[in-house]
C-alpha positions in Angstrom: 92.1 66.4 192.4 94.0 64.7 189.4 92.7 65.2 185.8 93.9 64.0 182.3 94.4 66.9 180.5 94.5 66.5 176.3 96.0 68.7 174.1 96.8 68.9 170.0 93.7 68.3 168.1 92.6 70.5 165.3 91.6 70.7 161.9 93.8 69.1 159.2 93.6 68.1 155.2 93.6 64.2 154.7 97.1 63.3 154.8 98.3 65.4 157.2 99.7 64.4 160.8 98.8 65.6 164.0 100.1 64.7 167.7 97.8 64.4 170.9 98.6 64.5 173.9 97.5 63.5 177.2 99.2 64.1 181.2 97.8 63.7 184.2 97.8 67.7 186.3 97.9 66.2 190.0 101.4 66.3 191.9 102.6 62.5 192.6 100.1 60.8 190.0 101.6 58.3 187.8 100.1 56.9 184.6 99.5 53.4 184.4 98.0 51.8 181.0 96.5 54.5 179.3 94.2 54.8 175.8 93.0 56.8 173.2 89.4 56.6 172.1 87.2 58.2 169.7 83.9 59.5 169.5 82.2 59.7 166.1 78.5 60.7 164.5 77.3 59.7 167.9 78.4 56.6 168.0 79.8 55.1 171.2 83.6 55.8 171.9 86.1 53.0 170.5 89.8 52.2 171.4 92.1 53.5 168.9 94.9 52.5 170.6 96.5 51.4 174.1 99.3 51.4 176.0 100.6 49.2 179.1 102.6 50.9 181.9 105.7 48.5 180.2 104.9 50.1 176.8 103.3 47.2 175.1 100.2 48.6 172.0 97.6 47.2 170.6 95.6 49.2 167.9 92.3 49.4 166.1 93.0 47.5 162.6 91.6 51.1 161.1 94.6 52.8 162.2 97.4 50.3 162.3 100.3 51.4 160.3 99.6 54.8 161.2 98.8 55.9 164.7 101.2 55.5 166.9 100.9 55.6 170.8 104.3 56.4 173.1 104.8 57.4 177.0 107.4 59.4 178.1 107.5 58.3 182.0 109.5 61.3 182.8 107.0 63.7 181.7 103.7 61.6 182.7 102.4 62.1 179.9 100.9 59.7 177.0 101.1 60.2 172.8 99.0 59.4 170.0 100.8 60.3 167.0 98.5 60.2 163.8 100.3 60.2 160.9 98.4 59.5 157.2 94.7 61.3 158.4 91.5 60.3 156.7 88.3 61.6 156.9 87.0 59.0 158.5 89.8 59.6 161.6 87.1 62.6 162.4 86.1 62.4 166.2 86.6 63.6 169.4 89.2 62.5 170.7 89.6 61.0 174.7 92.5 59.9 176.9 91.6 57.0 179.6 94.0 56.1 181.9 94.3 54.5 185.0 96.6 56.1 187.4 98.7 55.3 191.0 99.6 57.9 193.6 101.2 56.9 196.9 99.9 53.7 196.3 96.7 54.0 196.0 94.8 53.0 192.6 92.7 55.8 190.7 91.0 53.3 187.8 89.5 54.4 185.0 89.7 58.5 184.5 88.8 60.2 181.6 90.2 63.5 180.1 87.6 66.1 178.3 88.2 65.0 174.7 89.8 66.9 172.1 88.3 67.7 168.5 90.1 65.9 165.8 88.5 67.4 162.3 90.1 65.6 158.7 89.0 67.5 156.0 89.0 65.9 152.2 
């Protein structure tokens, strides 16, 4: 059974950078478009950023000029660099993606969120 599996959130002082990171654990499971979305003071989760399986991004205007989201195909495995932190980055932290596997689809998978804490 494939999962997303997240990695590199943690607590950081405003200003600071941190990477996430998100890869899918089944054998022969490709990453399509994939997204990172965050869930804050229990409001519903929002696109930070997205990524096409040619490597076109869009962004949330809130974070434009400093997130950045990457793939490396070789690895299966999708980026969000945040660079510039503010408080108000504070969420948890989830990687969507839609996947392929010996050409069959697997839409719309989430991974189990990581904690992203900006301190001031």
């Amino acid at each position: 059974q494939v999962q997303l599996v997240e990695s590199g959130g943690g607590l950081v002082q405003a200003g600071g950078s941190l990477r996430l990171s998100c890869a899918a654990s089944g054998s022969n499971f490709v990453i399509d478009a994939a997204g990172w979305y965050r869930e804050a003071h229990g409001n519903r989760r929002e696109l930070v950023a997205g990524i096409t399986s040619a490597g076109t991004t869009n962004y949330d205007d809130s974070v434009k000029g400093r997130f950045t989201i990457s793939r490396d195909n070789a690895k299966n495995t999708v980026y969000l660099q945040m660079n510039s932190l503010k408080p108000e980055d504070t969420g948890f932290y989830y990687c969507n993606a839609d996947m392929t596997s010996l050409g069959n689809w697997y839409r719309d998978y989430w991974g189990q969120g990581t904690q992203v804490t900006v301190s001031s």
